[in-house]
C-alpha positions as CSV (number, residue, x, y, z in Angstrom):
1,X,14.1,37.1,-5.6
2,X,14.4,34.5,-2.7
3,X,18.1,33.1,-2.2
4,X,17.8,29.7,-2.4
5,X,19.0,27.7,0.4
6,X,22.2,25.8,0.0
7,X,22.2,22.1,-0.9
8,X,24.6,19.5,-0.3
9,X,25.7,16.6,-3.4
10,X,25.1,13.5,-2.3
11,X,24.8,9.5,-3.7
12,X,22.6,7.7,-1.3
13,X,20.5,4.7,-1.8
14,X,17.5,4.6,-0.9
15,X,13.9,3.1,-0.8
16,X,11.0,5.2,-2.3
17,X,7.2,4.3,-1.8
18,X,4.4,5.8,-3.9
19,X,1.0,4.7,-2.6
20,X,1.4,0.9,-2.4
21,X,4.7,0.7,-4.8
22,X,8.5,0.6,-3.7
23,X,11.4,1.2,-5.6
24,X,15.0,2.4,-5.5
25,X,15.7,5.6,-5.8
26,X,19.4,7.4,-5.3
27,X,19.5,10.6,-3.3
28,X,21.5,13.2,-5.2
29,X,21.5,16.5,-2.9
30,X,19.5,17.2,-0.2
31,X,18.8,20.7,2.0
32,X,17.0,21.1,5.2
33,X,13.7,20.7,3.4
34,X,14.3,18.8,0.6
35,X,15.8,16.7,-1.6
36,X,17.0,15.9,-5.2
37,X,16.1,12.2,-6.4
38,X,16.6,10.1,-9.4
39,X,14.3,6.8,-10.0
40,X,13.6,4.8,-13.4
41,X,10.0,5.7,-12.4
42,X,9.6,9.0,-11.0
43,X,6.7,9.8,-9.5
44,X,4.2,12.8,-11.0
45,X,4.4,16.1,-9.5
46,X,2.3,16.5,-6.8
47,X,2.3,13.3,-5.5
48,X,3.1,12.0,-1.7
49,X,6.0,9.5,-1.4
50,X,8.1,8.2,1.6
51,X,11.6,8.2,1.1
52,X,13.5,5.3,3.7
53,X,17.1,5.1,4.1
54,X,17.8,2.5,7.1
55,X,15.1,3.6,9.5
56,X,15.2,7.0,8.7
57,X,12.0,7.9,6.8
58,X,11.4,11.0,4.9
59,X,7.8,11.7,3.9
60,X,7.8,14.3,1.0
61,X,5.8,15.7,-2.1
62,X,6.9,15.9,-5.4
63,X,7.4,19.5,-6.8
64,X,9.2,19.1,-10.4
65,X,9.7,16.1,-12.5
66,X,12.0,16.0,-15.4
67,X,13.1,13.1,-17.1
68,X,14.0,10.7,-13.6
69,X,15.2,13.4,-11.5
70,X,12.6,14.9,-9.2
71,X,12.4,17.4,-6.6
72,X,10.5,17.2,-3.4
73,X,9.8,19.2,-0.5
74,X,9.5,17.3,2.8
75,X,7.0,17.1,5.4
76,X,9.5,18.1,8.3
77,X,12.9,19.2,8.4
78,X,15.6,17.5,7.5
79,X,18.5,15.9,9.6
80,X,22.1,15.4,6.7
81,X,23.6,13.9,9.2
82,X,21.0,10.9,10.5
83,X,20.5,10.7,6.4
84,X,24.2,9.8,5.6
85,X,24.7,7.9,8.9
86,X,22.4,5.5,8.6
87,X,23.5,2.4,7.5
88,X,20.5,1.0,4.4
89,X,18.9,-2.0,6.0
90,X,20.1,-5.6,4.8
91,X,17.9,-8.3,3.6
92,X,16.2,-9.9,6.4
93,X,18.6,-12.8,8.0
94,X,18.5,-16.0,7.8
95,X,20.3,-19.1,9.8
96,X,21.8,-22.2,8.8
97,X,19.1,-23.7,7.6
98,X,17.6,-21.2,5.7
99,X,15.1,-20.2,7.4
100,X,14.4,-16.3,8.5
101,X,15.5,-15.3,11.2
102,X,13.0,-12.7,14.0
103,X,13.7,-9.1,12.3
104,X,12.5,-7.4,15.0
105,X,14.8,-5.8,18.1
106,X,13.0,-8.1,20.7
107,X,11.2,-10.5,19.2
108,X,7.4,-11.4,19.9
109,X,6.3,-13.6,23.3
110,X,4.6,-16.5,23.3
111,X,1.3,-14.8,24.2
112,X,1.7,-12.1,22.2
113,X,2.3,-14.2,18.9
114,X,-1.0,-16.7,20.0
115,X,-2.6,-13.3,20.3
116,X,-2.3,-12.4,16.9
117,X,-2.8,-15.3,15.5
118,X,-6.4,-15.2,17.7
119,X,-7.0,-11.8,16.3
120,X,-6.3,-13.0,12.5
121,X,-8.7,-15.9,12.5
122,X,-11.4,-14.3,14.1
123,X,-10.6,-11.5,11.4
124,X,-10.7,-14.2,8.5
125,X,-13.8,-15.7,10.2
126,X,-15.9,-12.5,10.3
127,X,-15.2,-11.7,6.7
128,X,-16.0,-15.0,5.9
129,X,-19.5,-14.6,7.4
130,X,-19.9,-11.0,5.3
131,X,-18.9,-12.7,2.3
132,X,-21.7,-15.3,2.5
133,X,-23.8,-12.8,4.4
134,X,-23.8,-10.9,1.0
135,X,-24.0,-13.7,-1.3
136,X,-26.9,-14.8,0.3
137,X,-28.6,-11.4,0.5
138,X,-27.2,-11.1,-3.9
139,X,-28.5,-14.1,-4.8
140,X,-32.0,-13.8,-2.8
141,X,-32.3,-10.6,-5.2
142,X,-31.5,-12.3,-7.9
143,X,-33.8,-15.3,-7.5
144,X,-36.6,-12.8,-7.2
145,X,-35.6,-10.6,-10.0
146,X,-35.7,-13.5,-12.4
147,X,-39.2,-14.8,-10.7
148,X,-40.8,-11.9,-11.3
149,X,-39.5,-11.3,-14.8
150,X,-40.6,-15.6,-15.9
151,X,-43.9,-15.1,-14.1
152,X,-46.0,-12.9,-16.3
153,X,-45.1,-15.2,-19.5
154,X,-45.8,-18.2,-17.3
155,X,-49.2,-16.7,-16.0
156,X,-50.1,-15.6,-20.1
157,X,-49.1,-19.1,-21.4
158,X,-51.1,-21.1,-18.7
159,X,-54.2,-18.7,-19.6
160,X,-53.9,-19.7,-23.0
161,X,-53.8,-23.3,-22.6
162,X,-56.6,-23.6,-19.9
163,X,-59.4,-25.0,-21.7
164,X,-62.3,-22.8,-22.4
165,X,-65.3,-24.1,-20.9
């Protein structure tokens, strides 16, 4: 039987994302490969999550579930010592008057920030034009769909009340 290899207990805090979901999760031991969480909502065996603690991220799949402990295996190797080093990130920062502060290391130029905004409404723009592209295009089927369908009764009815001559 293979030895298993040797764990180290652990109580970390960290971030868990399944699919488009995040939640806490507490890191209870973790080995070169893998690592023993707990969650309210564990995810289902088999399933890919990302583990973040500060800006260390750990992408994993699940390979037991039992009650909300679960075991994964990770995608690469693990490093204990970035894991418990790094510091959990805080919520973003805000100044005096409330308002949130650039999160990033150096924060976005001028030209750079009109950029994206550019980008973004000419995004919004173009799936504007699909969007009425397609309801165009839908409602021209439709029209014709119920023309067709009223036509034959019309064309019977008419028939009838022509005067017979």
């Amino acid at each position: 039987m293979k030895q298993r290899e040797p764990r180290r207990s652990v109580m970390i805090s960290a971030r868990m994302r399944e699919g488009d979901c995040w939640s806490d999760a507490n890191i209870l031991n973790v080995s070169s490969r893998g690592l023993l969480l707990h969650s309210s909502k564990p995810p289902s065996r088999g399933a890919y999550i990302e583990v973040r603690r500060g800006n260390y991220v750990i992408v994993a799949r699940v390979v037991w579930t039992e009650a909300n402990r679960f075991g994964v295996r990770a995608q690469d190797k693990l490093s204990f010592d970035c894991l418990v080093a790094d510091k959990p990130q805080a919520k973003r920062p805000t100044n005096d008057t409330g308002a949130m502060v650039e999160r990033r290391a150096t924060p976005r130029s001028e030209a750079l920030e009109w950029r994206h905004t550019q980008c973004r409404d000419r995004s919004r723009s173009i799936q504007f034009v699909w969007f009425l592209g397609f309801g165009v295009i839908l409602s021209t089927f439709v029209y014709q769909a119920v023309d067709e369908t009223l036509s034959q009764p019309m064309a019977i009815l008419t028939g009838q009340l022509q005067p017979k001559g």
